[in-house]
VEXLUMVO-95159 format. One record per residue (C-alpha): z, x, y; residue in three letters. Coordinates in pm, 1 decimal, padded with zeros to 6 digits. Layout:
REM VEXLUMVO-95159
[r [Z X Y] ALA]
...
This chain:
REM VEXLUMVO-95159
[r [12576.4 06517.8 11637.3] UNK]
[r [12352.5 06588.0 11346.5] UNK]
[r [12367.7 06347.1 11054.3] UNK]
[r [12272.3 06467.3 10679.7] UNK]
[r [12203.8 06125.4 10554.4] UNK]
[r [12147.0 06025.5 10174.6] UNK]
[r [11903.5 05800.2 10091.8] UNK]
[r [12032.9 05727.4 09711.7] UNK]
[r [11748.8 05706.4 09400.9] UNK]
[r [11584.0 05366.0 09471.1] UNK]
[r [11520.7 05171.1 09801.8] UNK]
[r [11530.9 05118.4 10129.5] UNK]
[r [11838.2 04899.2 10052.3] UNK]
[r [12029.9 05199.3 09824.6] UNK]
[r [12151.0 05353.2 10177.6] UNK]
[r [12525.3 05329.5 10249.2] UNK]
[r [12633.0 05115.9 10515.5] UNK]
[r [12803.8 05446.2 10698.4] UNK]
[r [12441.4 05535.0 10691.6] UNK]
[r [12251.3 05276.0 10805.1] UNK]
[r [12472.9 05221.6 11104.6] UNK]
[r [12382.6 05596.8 11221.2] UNK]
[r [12036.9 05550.0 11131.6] UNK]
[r [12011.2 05251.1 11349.4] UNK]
[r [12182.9 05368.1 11637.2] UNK]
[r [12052.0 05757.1 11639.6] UNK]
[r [11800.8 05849.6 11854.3] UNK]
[r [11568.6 06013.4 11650.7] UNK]
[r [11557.8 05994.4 11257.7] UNK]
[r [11387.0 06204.6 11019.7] UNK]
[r [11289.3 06168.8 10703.5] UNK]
[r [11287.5 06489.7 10462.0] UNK]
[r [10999.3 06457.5 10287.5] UNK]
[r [10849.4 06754.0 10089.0] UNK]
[r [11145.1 06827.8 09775.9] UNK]
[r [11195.5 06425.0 09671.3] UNK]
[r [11030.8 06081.9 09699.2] UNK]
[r [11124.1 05713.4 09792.7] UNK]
[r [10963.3 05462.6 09568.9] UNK]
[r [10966.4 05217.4 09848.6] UNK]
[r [10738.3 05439.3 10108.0] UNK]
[r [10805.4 05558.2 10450.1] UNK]
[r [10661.8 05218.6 10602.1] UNK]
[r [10965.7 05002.5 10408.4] UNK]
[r [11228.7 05198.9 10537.6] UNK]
[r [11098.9 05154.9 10897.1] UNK]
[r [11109.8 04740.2 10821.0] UNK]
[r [11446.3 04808.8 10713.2] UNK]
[r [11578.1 05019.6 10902.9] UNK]
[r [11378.8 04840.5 11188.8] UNK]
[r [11305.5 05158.5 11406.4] UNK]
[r [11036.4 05430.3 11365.3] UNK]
[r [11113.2 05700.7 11088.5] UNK]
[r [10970.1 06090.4 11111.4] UNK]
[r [10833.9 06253.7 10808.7] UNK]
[r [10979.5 06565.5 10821.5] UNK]
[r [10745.8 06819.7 10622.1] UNK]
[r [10808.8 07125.9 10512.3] UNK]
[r [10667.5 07372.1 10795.0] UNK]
[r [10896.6 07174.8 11045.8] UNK]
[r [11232.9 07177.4 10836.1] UNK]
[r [11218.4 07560.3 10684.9] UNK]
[r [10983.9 07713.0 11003.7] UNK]
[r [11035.8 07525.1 11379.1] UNK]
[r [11424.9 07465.4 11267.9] UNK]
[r [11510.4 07835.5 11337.9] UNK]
[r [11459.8 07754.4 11734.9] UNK]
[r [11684.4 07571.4 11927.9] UNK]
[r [11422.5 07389.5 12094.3] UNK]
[r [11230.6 07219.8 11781.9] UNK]
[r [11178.3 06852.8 11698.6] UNK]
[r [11471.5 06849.2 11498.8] UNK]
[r [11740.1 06949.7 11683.8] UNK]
[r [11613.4 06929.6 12026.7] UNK]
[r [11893.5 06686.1 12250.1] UNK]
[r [12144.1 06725.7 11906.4] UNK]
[r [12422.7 06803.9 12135.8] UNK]
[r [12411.2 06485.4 12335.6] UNK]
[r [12259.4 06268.6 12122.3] UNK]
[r [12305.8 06127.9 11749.3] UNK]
[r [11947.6 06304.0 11505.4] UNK]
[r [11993.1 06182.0 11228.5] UNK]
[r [11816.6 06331.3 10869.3] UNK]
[r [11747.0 06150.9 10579.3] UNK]
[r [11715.0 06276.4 10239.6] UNK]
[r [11662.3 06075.1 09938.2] UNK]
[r [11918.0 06162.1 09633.5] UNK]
[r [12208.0 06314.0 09838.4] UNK]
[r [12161.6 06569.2 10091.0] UNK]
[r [12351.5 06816.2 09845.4] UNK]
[r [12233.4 06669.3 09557.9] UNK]
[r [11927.8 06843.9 09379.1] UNK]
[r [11836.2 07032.0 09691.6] UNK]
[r [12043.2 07160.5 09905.5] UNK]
[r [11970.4 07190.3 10297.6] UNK]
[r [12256.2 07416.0 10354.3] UNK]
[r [11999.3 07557.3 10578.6] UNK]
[r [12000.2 07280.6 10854.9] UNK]
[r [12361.9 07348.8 10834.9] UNK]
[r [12441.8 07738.0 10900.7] UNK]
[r [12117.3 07618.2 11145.8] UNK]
[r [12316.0 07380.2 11383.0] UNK]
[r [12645.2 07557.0 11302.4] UNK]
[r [12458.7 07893.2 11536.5] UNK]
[r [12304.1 07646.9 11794.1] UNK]
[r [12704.4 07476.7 11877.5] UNK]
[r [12596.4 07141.4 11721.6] UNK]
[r [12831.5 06911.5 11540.7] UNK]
[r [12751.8 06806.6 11222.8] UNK]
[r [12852.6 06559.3 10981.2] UNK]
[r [12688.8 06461.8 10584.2] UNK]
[r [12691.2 06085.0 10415.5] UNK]
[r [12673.3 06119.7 10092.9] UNK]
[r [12466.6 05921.6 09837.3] UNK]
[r [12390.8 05909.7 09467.4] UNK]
[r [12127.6 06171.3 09374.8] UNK]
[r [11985.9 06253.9 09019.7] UNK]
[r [12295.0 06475.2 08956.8] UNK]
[r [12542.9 06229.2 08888.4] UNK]
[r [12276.3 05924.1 08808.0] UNK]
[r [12168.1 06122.6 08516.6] UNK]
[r [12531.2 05985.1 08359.7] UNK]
[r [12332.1 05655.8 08286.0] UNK]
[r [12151.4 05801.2 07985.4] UNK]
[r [12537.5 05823.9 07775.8] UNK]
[r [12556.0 06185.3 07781.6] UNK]
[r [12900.1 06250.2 07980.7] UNK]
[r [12862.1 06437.9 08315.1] UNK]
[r [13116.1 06654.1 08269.0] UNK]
[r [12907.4 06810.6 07979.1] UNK]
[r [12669.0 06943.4 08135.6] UNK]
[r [12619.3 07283.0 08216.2] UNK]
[r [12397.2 07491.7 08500.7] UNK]
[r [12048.3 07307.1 08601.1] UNK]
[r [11733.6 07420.9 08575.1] UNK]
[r [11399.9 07352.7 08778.3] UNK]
[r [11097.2 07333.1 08529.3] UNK]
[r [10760.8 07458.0 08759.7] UNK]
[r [10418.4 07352.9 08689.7] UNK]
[r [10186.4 07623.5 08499.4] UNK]
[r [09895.2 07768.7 08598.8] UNK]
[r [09637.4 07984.0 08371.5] UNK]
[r [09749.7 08295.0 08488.6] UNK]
[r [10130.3 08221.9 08543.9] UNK]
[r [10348.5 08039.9 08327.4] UNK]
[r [10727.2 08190.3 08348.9] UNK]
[r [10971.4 08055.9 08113.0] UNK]
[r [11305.6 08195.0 08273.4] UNK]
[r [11469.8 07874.4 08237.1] UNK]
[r [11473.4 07868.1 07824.4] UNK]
[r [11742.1 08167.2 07851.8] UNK]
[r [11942.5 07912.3 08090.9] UNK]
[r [11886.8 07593.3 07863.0] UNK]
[r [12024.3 07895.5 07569.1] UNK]
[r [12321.4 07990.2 07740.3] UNK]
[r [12392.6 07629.1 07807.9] UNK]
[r [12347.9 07541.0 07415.4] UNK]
[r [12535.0 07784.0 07303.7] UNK]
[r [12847.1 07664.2 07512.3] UNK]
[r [12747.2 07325.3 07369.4] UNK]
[r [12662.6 07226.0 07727.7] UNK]
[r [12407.9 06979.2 07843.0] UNK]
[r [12112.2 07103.4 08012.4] UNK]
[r [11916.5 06854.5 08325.9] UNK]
[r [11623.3 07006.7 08394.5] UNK]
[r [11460.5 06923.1 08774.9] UNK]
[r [11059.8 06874.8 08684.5] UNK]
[r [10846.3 07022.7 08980.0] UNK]
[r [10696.2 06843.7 09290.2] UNK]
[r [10393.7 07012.9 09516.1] UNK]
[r [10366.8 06802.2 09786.2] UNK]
[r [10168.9 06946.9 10069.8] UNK]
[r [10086.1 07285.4 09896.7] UNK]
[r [09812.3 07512.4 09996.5] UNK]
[r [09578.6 07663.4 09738.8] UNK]
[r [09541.6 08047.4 09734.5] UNK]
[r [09221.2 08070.6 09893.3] UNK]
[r [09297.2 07818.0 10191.0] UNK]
[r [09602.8 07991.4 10224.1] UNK]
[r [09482.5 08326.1 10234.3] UNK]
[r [09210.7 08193.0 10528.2] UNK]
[r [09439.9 08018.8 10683.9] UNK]
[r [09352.7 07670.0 10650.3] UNK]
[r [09535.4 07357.6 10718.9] UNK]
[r [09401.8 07152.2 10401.1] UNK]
[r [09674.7 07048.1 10101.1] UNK]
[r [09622.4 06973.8 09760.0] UNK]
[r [09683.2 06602.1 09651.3] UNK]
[r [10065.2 06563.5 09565.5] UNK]
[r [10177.8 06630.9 09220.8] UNK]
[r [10451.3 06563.4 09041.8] UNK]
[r [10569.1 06710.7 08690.3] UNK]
[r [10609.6 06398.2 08408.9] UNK]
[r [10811.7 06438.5 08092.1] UNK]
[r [10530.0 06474.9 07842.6] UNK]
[r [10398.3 06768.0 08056.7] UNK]
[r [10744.8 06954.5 08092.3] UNK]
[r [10748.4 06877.6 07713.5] UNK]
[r [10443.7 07050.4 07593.6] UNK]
[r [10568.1 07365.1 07791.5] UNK]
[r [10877.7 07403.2 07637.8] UNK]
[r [10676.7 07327.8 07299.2] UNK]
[r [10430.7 07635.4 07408.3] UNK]
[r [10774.4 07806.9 07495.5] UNK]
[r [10912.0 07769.3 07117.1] UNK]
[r [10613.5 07830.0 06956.5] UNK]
[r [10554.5 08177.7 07188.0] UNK]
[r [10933.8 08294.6 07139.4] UNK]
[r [10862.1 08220.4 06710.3] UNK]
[r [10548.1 08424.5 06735.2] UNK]
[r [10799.7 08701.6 06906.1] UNK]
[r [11013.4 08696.4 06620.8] UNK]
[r [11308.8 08570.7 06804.3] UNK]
[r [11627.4 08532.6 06513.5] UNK]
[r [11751.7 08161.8 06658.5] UNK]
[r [11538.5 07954.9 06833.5] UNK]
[r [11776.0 07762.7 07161.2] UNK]
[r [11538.7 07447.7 07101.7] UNK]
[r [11297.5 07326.5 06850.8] UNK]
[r [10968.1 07096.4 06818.3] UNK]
[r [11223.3 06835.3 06632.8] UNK]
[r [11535.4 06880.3 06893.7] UNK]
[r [11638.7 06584.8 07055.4] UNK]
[r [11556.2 06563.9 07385.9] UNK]
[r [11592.9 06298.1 07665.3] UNK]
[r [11339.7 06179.0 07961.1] UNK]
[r [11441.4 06024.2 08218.2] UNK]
[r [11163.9 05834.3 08482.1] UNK]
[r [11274.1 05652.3 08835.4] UNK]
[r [11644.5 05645.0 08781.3] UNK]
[r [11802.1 05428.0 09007.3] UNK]
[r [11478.6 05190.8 09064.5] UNK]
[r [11416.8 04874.3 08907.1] UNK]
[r [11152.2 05042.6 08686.1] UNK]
[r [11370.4 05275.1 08537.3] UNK]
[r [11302.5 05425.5 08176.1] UNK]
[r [11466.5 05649.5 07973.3] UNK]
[r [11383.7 05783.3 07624.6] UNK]
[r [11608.0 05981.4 07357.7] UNK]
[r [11350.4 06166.6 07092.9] UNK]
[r [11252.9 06467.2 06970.2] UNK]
[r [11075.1 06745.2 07191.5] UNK]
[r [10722.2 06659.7 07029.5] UNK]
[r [10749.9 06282.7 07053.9] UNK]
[r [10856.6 06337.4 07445.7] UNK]
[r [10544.9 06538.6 07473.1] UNK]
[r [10323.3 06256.9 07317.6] UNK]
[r [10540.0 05946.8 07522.1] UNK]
[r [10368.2 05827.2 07872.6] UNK]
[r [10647.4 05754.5 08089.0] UNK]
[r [10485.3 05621.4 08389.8] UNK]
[r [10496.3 05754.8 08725.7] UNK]
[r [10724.4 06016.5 08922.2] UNK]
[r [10994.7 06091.7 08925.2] UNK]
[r [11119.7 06202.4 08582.2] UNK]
[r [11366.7 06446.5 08448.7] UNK]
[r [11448.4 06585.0 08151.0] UNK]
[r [11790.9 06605.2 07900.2] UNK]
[r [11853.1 06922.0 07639.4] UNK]
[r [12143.3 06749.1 07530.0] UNK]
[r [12353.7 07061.4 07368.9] UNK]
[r [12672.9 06945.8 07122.1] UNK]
[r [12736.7 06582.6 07146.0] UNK]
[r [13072.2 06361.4 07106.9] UNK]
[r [13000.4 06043.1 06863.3] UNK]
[r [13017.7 05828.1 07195.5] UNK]
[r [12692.2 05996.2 07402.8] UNK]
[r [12478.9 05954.7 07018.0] UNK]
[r [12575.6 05621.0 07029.9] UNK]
[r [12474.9 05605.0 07315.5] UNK]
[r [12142.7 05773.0 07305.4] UNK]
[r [12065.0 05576.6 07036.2] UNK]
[r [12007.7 05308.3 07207.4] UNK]
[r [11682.8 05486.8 07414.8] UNK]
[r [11566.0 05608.3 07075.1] UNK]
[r [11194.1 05621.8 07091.7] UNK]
[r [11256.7 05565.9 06661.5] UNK]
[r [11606.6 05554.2 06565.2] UNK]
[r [11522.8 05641.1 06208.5] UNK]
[r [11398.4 05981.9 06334.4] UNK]
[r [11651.9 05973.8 06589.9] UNK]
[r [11959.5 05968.5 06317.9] UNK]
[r [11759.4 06241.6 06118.5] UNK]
[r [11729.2 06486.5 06396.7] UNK]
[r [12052.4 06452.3 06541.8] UNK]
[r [12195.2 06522.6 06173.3] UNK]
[r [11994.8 06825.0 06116.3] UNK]
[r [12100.4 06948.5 06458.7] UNK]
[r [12476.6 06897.6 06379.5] UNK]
């Protein structure tokens, strides 16, 4: 049997009990570890858990997991493998993949579910059913900076939908030119912040203005929510407008972001409440309604 375990958003401890009883019984667990991070660290879940955990990169999940005989699913039929993925295993990202994977190779398969940053996002006040599609934000470089995901966050306004936007992660990424050699050495890890997917969307307005564009989907003084290690004791979340976000240090990974698109009198009340300045707050949110 393969096991899709989630991990949940905080700790070792955030597992479900289903969960931790195949983890501590299976005889080989993995941990996915390229599209999400644990606050607590590969090393805590081992105390925990109180056997050895596998990182599971991405070369070994998306590559070696097309042949019957790789790490993952080697013994699968007779034995419990069980993988771990932090948020749910269907949550953010999908591994669908692993799946259809065991599905061709006769191996049963069963998924433990978890919270993930898809329903936790519901602790800011703005109501899940709300929202509309999601959006991953990507870091920029010089030369490439696509801003697909502005017609998305549109379309979602216009509906008066809520828009969660997924902020990028590069763990174990290649640059170009030790990729094009092929060389084995990765870039430190990165992940997106608020004030960075901020000042994107800010370059984003102020590009589509300079196009001429008739109505703008957001604006420097739209109201905008970050969100930073839901479902961790550290947790942080801020309601303000686009250019404050882009100015407000959040601390470290990982952190999402909230278009919030028409909003009931409950969620304002609500958002209030994270308001980086309420005054501003109450002024923005009138000028948007």
């Amino acid at each position: 049997m393969l096991y899709l375990v989630g991990l949940g958003l905080g700790d070792a401890e955030d597992i479900t009990v289903k969960g931790l009883e195949v983890v501590r019984r299976a005889k080989r667990v993995f941990l996915e570890a390229y599209t999400s991070i644990l606050t607590c660290g590969k090393d805590a879940l081992e105390e925990f858990y109180g056997r050895e955990v596998i990182l599971a990169d991405r070369d070994m999940v998306e590559q070696e997991s097309a042949f019957s005989t790789d790490a993952i699913f080697k013994d699968a039929k007779e034995e419990e493998i069980a993988f771990l993925v932090v948020g749910d295993p269907f949550g953010a990202t999908t591994h669908s993949d692993l799946v259809l994977r065991a599905i061709e190779l006769d191996i049963p398969y069963k998924v433990i579910h978890n919270a993930s940053i898809m329903n936790a996002v519901g602790c800011c006040g703005l109501q899940l059913y709300n929202f509309g599609e999601t959006v991953s934000v990507v870091f920029w470089t010089d030369d490439w900076k696509p801003d697909s995901y502005y017609d998305k966050i549109a379309a979602n306004r216009e509906k008066g939908w809520h828009t969660l936007c997924l902020l990028d992660i590069k763990v174990k990424e290649q640059s170009i030119e030790n990729l094009m050699k092929g060389r084995k050495i990765f870039e430190p890890p990165r992940y997106m912040m608020v004030k960075q997917a901020a000042e994107q969307f800010l370059e984003i307005v102020q590009k589509k203005r300079e196009q001429g564009a008739d109505k703008l989907a957001i604006e420097e003084d739209t109201i905008c929510v970050g969100l930073a290690r839901i479902g961790t004791d550290t947790q942080q979340i801020a309601a303000g407008t686009l250019s404050q976000l882009a100015e407000t240090d959040m601390g470290g990974p990982l952190h999402s972001l909230v278009i919030p698109g028409h909003m009931h009198p409950l969620e304002i009340d609500m958002l209030r409440h994270f308001a980086i300045d309420r005054e501003n707050f109450d002024r923005s949110v009138h000028v948007e309604e």
